[in-house]
C-alpha positions in Angstrom: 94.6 126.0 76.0 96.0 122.4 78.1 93.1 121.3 80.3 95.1 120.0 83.5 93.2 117.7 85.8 94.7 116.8 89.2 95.1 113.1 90.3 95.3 113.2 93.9 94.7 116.7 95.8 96.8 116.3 98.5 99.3 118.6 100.5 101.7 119.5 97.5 99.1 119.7 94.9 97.3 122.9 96.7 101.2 124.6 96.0 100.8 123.1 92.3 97.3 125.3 91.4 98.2 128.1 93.5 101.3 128.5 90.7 99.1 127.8 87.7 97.6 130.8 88.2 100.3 133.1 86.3 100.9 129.9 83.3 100.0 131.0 79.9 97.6 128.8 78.1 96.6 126.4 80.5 94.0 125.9 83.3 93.1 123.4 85.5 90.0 122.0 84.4 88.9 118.7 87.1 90.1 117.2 90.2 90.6 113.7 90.8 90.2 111.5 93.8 89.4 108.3 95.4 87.5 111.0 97.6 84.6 112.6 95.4 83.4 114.9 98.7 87.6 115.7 98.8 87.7 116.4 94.9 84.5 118.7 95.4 85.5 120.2 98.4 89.6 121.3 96.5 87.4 122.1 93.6 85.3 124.5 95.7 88.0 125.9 97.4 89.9 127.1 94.0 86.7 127.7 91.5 87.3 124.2 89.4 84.8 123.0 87.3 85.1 119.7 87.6 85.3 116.8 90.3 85.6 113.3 89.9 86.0 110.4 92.4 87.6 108.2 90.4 91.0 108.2 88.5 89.1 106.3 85.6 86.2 108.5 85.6 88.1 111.3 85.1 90.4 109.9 82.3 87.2 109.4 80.3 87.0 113.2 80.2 88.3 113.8 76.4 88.2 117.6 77.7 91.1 117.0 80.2 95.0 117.0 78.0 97.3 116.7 80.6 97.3 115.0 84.3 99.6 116.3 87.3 100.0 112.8 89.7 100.4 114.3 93.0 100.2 111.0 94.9 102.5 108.9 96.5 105.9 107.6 94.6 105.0 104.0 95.2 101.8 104.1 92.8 103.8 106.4 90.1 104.0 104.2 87.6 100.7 102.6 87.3 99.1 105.9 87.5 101.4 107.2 85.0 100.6 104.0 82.8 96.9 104.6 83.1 97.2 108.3 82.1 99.4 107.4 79.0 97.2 104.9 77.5 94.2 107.2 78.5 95.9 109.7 75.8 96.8 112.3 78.4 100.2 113.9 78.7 101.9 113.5 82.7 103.4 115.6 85.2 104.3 113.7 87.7 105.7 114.5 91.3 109.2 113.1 92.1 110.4 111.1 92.7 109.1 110.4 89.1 109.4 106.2 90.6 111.9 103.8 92.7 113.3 102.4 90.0 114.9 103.3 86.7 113.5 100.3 84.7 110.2 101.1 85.6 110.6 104.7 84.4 111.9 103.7 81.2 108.9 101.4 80.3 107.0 104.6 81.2 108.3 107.1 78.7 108.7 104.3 75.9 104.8 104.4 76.4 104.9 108.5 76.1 106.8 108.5 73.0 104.5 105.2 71.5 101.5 107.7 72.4 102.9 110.9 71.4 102.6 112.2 74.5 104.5 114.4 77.0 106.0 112.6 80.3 108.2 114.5 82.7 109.3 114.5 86.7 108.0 117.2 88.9 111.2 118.5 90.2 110.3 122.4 89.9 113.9 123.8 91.5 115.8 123.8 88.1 113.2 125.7 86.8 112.8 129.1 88.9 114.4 132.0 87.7 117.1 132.4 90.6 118.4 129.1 89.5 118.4 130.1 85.8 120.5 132.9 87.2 123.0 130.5 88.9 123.5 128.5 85.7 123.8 131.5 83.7 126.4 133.1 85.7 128.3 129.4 85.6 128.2 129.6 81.5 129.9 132.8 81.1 132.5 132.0 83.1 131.5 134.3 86.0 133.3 132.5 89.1 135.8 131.1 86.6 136.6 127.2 86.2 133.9 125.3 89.2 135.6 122.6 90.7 133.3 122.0 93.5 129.4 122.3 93.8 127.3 121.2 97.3 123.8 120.8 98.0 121.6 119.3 100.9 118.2 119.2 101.6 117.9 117.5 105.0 115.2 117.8 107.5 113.8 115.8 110.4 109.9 114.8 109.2 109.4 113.0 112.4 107.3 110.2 110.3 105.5 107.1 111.6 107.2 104.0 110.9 104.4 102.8 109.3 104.3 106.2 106.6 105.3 105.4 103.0 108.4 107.9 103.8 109.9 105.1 106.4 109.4 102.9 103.7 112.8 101.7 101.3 110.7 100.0 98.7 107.6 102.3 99.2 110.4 104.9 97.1 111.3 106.0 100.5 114.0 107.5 102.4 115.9 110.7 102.6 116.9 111.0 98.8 113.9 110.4 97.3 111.6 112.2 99.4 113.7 115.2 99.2 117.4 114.8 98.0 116.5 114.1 94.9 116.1 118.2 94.9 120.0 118.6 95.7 121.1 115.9 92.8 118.7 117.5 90.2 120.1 120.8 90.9 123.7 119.6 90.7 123.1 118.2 87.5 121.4 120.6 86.0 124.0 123.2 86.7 126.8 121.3 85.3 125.3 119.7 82.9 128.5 117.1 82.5 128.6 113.0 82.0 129.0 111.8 85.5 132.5 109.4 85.4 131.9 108.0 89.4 129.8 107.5 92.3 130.2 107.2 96.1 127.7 106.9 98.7 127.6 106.4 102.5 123.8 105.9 104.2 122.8 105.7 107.9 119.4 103.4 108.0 116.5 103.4 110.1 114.0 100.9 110.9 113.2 100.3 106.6 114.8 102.8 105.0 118.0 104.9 104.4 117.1 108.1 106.5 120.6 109.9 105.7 122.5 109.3 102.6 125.5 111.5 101.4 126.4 110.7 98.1 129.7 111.8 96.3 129.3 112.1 92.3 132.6 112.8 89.9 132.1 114.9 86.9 135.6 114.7 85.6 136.9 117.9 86.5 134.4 118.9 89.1 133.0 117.0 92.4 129.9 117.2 93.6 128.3 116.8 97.4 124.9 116.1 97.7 122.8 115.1 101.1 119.2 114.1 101.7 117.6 113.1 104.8 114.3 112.8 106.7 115.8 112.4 110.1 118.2 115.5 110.8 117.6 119.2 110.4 120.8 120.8 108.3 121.6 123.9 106.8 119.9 123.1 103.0 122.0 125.4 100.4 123.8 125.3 97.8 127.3 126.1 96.7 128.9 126.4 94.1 132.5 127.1 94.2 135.1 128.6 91.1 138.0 129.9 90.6 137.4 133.9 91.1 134.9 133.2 93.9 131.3 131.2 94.9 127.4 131.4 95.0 125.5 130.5 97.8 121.9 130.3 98.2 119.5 128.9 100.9 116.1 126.9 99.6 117.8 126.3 96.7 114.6 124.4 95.5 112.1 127.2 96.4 114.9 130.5 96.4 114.5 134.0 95.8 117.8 135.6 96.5 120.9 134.0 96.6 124.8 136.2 97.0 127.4 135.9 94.7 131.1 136.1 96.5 134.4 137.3 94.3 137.5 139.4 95.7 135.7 140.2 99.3 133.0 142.0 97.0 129.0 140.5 97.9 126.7 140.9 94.6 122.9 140.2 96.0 120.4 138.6 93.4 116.8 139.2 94.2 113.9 137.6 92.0 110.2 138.3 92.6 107.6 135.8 91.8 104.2 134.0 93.5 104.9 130.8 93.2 107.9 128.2 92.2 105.4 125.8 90.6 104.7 128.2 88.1 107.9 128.0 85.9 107.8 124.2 85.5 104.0 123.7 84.5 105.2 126.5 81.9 108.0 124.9 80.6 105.6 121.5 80.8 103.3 123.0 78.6 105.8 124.7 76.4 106.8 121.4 75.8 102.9 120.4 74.9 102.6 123.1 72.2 106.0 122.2 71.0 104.9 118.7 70.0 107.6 117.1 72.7 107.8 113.4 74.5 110.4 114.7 77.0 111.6 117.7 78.8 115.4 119.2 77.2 116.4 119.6 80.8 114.4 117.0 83.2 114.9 114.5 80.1 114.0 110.5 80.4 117.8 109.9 80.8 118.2 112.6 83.8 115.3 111.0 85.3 116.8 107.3 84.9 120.1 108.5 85.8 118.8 110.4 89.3 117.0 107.1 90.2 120.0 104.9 89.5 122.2 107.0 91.4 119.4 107.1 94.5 119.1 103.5 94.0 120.8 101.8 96.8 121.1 98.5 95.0 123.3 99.9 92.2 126.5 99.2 92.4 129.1 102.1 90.3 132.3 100.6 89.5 
C-alpha cells in the first residue's frame, strides 16, 4: 500500500482525494499545511488520519511514500526538492515548473534517489482519451494531418494573483493550456520539427497565446488563456473523417465523424483524478523514476514550448 500525504489542501486537491477513492493500493495517509487547523479541518472532512502544519513535520513521517504538491507553480520546485531528498516519491500539479532547467535538476534528483517524479496533467490519462488515441493507432480516421485543442476561459483574476503573474509560472498556457499541448502530444506521439507562437499580454503576463507546433506530417493548434471564454475541444482530423470532444481534459463522451455516419463514445467513471494516481502508483510498484507517457523530456519539452523566452529556429 503507497501512503500519499497532501502538501497543500487547496481547491484542486479536494478533486485529487475525491478520485483516490477507486485507486488500488494506495490511500492517503496525512495532510500537510502551513495551516494545522486547515490540515485538520480537510482531514476531518475526508476521514484522514493524519494532519500536520508543516511541510517538514510531515516529511519526517517515514509512514508517508509519496507526496501530491497541490500548491502554487511558483514554489514547485523547492517543494519538489524537499520531498526528494526527504525520500518520498512526487506528484506534482502542473505546471510541473516555469522553467525547463529547473525541472531537469528536479528529476536528476528522482533518479539519484530512486524515486518516482511526474507532472499532474491527468487528461492523457482518462479512459475517453485512451479511446481517442486508440482509434488514432489503428488507423481509424486514416492518415491525421491536423489536431486542435484550447482550453480558454476568462478567470477574472486580481492583478496581484500568481495567475497575472509571467514569472510567478503564470499566464494562460500554464495555468491551463498546458492541458491542450499535453493532449496533442500525447496523441501523436511524434518529434516536433517547429514552433510558432503569437501572445496578447496583460498587465504581467501573456493572457492569450496560440501556439502552432509542426510534427512533420501533421500540424497542431493549441490555445490557452485566462482572459477569454472559447469553445475548449478537441479535434482531431484524418483522412476518412474526425473526433471531436468537449472538456477534453475532464471528458466523458466524445463523437466520432466518417462518411455522414456519428459513432457516440460514452465512458462512465467518478472521478478523472483517478486514472493518473493509478498509473502514478503503477509506476511506484514498478520500480520507476519517470512516467512512459508524462516522461521528464515531455515535461521539459511542454515547458520550453510555453516558455516565452525560447526562441525555435
Amino acid at each position: 500500500m503507497i501512503h500519499f500525504a497532501i502538501l497543500g489542501p487547496g481547491k484542486i486537491s479536494h478533486r485529487f482525494t475525491k478520485g483516490m477513492k477507486d485507486v488500488k493500493g494506495a490511500e492517503i495517509a496525512a495532510v500537510a499545511s502551513r495551516d494545522f487547523n486547515k490540515a485538520q479541518q480537510y482531514c476531518e472532512l475526508y476521514g484522514i488520519q493524519k494532519a500536520y502544519g508543516s511541510y517538514e513535520e510531515m516529511l519526517q513521517d517515514k509512514e508517508i511514500d509519496a507526496v501530491y504538491i497541490a500548491t502554487p507553480p511558483f514554489v514547485h520546485a523547492e517543494q519538489i526538492k524537499m520531498c526528494l531528498n526527504a525520500g518520498k516519491h512526487v506528484l506534482c500539479e502542473k505546471p510541473l515548473m516555469k522553467t525547463s532547467d529547473e525541472a531537469k535538476e528536479c528529476f536528476a534528483l528522482a533518479k539519484e534517489k530512486g524515486l518516482m517524479l511526474m507532472e499532474a496533467t491527468k487528461g492523457v490519462f482518462i479512459p475517453p482519451f485512451l479511446k481517442m488515441k486508440e482509434l488514432i493507432n489503428e488507423d481509424a480516421l486514416g492518415p491525421v494531418s491536423y489536431v486542435e485543442a484550447s482550453y480558454c476561459y476568462d478567470g477574472n483574476f486580481g492583478e496581484d494573483h500568481w495567475v497575472k503573474d509571467q514569472n510567478l509560472a503564470g499566464g494562460g498556457m500554464y495555468d491551463v493550456g498546458i492541458y491542450a499541448l499535453s493532449a496533442v502530444f500525447c496523441l501523436l506521439d511524434k518529434e516536433v520539427t517547429d514552433v510558432k507562437r503569437m501572445d496578447i499580454k496583460g498587465n504581467n503576463c501573456l493572457d492569450f497565446t496560440q501556439i502552432l507546433l509542426h510534427f512533420g506530417d501533421v500540424v497542431a493548434s493549441v490555445r490557452g488563456a485566462i482572459s477569454v471564454n472559447t469553445q475548449n475541444k478537441l479535434f482531431i482530423y484524418g483522412k476518412k473523417g474526425h473526433i471531436e470532444c468537449e472538456f477534453f481534459w475532464k471528458c466523458h463522451d466524445f463523437v466520432m465523424r466518417m462518411d455522414g455516419q456519428e459513432v457516440n463514445y460514452h465512458f462512465d467513471f467518478d472521478s478523472e483524478f483517478t486514472y493518473e494516481i493509478q498509473h502514478f502508483v503503477d509506476c511506484i510498484e514498478k520500480g520507476l523514476a519517470e512516467s512512459p507517457v508524462l516522461s521528464e523530456k515531455m515535461s521539459c519539452l511542454m515547458l520550453d514550448i510555453m516558455d516565452e523566452k525560447k526562441t525555435w529556429m
